[in-house]
Steps between C-alpha positions, in 0.01 A plus 500: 500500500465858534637697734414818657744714689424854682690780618447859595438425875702708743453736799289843453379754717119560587400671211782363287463268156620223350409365140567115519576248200402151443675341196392173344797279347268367218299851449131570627335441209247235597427567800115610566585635873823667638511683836661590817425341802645611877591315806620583838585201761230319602261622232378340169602626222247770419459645106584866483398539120455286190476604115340224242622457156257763359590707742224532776681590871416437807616658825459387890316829704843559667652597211255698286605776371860485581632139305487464149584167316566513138769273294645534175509156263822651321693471814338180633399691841235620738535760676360681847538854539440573921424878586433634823644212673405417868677302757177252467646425141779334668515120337683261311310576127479176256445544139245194397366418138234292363330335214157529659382710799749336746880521520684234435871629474653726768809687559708470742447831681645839549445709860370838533571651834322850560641656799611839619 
């Protein structure tokens, strides 16, 4: 069974950045949907931004403009760049892939903390 494992998360500064990594054990190859998905306590998870297998990305409001997912099938990875980052952004983010247009594997999570 594959498994997907992120890292990247840390604490940043208003303003700061962080590029985050989700690897899959058996590669992404297959997968139609991988994305990034946030949650803070008491929340569902909410998705933050999603690429299909062709390519086509899709971004919450929140984060226009200032994420960017992307991954790389010679390295088995997504990845989420995070500019501009606001305290809002704060959340444990998940890395979740797909064969259809729901996720069906998860990570186990890695925190972002943006604080001053």
């Amino acid at each position: 069974q594959v498994q997907l494992v992120e890292s990247g998360g840390g604490l940043v500064q208003p303003g700061g950045l962080l590029r985050l990594t989700c690897t899959a054990s058996l590669g992404i190859i297959g997968f139609y949907t991988l994305a990034w998905y946030s949650q803070v306590p008491g929340k569902p998870r909410e998705l933050v931004a999603s690429i299909t297998d062709i390519g086509i990305t899709s971004y919450a409001d929140s984060v226009k403009g200032r994420f960017t997912i992307s991954r790389d099938y010679s390295k088995d990875s997504v990845f989420m760049q995070m500019n501009s980052l606001k305290p809002d952004d704060t959340a444990v983010y998940y890395c979740g892939a797909g064969f259809d247009g729901s996720v069906s594997v998860w990570g186990q999570g890695t925190q972002v903390n943006v604080s001053s």
